[in-house]
N, C-alpha and C positions, 0 to 999 in steps of 0.2 A: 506385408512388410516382414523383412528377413529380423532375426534377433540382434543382429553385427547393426541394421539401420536406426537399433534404437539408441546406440553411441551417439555420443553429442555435448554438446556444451548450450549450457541453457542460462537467460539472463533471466533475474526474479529483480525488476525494476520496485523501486519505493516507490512507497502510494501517496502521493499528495494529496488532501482535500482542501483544494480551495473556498469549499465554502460547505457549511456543515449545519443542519438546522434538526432539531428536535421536535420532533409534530406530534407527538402520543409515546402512549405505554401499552403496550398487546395485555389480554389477560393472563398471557403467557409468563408476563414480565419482559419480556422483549421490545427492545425501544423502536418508534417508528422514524427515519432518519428519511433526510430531502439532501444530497451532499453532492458536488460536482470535483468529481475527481479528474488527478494527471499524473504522468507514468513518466518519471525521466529518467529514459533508456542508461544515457552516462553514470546513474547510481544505483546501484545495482546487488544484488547475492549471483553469485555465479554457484550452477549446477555441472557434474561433469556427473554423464550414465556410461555404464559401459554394460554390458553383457556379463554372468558370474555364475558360478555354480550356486549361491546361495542369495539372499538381498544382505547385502551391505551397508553401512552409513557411517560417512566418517566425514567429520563438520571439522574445518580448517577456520582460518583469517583471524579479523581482531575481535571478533566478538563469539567466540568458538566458546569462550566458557560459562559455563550453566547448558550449554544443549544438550538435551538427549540423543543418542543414537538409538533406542529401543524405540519400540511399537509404540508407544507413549510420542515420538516424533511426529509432526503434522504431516512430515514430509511422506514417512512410511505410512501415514493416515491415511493418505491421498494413494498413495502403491495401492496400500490392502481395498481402497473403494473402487479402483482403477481395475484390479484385478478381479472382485467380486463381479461386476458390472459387464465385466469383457467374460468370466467364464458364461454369465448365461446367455450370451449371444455367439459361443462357442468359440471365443476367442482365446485363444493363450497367451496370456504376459511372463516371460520370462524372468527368473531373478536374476535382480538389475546389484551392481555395484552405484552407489552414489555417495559423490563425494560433495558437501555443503560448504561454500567458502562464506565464512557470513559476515557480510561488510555493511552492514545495517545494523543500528543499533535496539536491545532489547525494549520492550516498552516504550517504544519511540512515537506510534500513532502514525508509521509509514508503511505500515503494511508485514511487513519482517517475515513471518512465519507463513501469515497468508500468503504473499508473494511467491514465496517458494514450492508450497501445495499447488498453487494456481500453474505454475510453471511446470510441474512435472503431469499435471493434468490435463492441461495444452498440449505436451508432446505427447504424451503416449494416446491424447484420440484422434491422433493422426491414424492409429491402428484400421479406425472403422469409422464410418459419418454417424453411425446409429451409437456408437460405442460414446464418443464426444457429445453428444444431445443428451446421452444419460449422464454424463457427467458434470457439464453444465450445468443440468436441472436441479442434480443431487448435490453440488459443492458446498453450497451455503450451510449442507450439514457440516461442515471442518470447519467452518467459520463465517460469519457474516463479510467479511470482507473478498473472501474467495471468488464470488463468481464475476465481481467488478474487475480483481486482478487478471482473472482470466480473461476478459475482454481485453485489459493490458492498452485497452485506447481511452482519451476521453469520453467521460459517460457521466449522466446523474442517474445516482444509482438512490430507489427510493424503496418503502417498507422499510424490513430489517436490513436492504442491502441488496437484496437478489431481484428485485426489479429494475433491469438497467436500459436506458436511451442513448442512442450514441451522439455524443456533440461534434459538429464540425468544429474543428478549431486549429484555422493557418495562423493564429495572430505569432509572430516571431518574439520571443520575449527569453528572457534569461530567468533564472531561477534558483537561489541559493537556501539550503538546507541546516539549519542548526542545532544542534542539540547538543545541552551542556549535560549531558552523561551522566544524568536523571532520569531512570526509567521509571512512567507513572503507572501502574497497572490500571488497565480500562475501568475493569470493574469497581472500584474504588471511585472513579470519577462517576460514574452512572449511580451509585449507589450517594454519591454526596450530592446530585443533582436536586437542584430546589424548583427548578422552572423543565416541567417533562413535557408541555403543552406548548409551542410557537410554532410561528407564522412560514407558512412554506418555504421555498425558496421562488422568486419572482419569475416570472415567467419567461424559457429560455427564448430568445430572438430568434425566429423562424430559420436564418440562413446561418448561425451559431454566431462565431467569433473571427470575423476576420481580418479582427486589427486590436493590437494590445489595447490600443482606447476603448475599443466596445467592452471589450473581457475587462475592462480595469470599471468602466462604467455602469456597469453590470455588477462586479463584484461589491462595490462601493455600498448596494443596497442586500446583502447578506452577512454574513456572520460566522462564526462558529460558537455554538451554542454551549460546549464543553469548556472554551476557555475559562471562563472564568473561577468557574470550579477545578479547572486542573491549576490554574494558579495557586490559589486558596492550597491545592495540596505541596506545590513545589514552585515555588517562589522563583527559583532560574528562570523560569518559563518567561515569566516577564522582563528580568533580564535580559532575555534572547531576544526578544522581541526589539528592546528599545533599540538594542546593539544592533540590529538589523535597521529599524528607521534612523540613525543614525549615520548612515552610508547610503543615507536618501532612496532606500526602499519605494517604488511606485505604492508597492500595499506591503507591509508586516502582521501576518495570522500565524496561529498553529492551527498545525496540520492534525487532525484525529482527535484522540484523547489526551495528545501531547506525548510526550515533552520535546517533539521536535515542531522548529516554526520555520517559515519560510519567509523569504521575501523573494517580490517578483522585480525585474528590472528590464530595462529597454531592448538590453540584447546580451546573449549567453558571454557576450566577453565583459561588459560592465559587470556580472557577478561571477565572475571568476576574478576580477581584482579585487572587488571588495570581500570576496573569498578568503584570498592572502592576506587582507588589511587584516581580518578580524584574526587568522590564525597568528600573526604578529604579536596581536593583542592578549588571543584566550589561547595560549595553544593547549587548555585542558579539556576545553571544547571539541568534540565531532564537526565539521564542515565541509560540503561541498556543496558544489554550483555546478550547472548544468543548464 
């Protein structure tokens, strides 16, 4: 691959966990999670690479402040592992210009940062198939969420995160996202956790999901194990929830460690209306549907 073919424009989708279970504690400290993720493409961080005489980073959009653009960036994290990884396979990654539009909110429990790491480490192990299997394997160092996002499909993703299954999943359904722009820091929720031991998550249906009633009937016996304690920490979270069953939600959860929550609906046009109703309502709220 030429340097000019690693120009591009790259989507870093938010991570939905529709359902999220707590099964243990590692001696590490590292929590053991059971959680069945989804990627919707329409909500997104968009990446622009170009080719540069030096690496670059220059983070744009609405949620642009507080980022770093140093080495301290997940995104440069993922460069410098991308590049370590490709020199000993004799590979050369050139310095890339990268520009971060970031349209996900901080703290959110969508993925945000991981998303983005995940994204620039999908493109660039187009380099080589051995280069991309080391990368892969190694992500879960940037973050527990990373190598789910790189999969970028539905998956339960089990351990800390980096054991991932892929789900089938045709059910057509809509999807609306909220966050009342409260960012809850993960760690904070895992450290207020009183209950670090529950019950797996139910066993997935041989041929996945392919009809919102299975996925709706399915979900109905799961959970997310962090809510309650992310509430306990920020009280909108519940808010957001009711605000969503309110607009007749099939199911209203949060998503991650919060403070964004979702609800699912019959089809992507019923939650883009009840999209607008609510930004009518909260317009101090984050919102979209997908």
């Amino acid at each position: 691959m030429q340097d000019d073919e690693l120009a591009g424009t790259l989507l870093a989708p938010a991570k939905v966990n529709l359902a999220l279970h707590v099964t243990g504690r590692r001696a590490d400290g590292y929590h053991l999670l059971e959680t069945l993720v989804v990627f919707p493409r329409a909500i997104a961080d968009r990446i622009e690479i170009e080719p540069a005489d030096r690496d670059l980073l220059t983070v744009t959009g609405e949620f642009r402040e507080g980022v770093p653009t140093d080495r301290g960036n997940i995104v440069l994290k993922a460069l410098d592992l991308c590049r370590a990884q490709a020199g000993e396979l004799g590979i050369g990654v050139p310095p890339l210009s990268i520009t971060l539009e970031k349209n996900l909110p901080h703290g959110a429990g969508i993925g945000g940062g991981s998303a983005d790491a995940a994204a620039l480490l999908s493109h660039l192990a187009r380099l080589d198939p051995a280069l991309g299997e080391r990368l892969a394997s190694l992500s879960a160092g940037l973050g527990a969420d990373v190598p789910m996002c790189m999969a970028g499909s539905p998956q339960v993703a089990r351990g800390i995160g980096d054991e991932l299954e892929p789900v089938a999943l045709s059910a057509g359904f809509g999807i609306l996202l909220v966050n009342p722009r409260r960012p809850v820091p993960t760690p904070a929720v895992f450290k207020a956790l009183v209950n670090r031991s529950n019950t797996p998550l139910p066993a997935m249906p041989p041929k996945g999901f392919g009809t919102t009633e299975a996925l709706l009937n399915w979900l109905k016996a799961t959970r997310n194990d962090l809510q309650e304690t992310a509430v306990s920490i920020e009280g909108a979270i519940a808010e957001a929830i009711g605000a969503i069953e309110r607009e007749d939600a099939l199911l209203a959860r949060m998503s991650g460690s919060g403070a964004t929550v979702f609800g699912l609906f019959e089809t992507p046009e019923i939650a883009r209306d009840r999209a607008e109703r609510l930004r009518a309502s909260r317009p101090d709220w984050w919102i979209r549907a997908a």
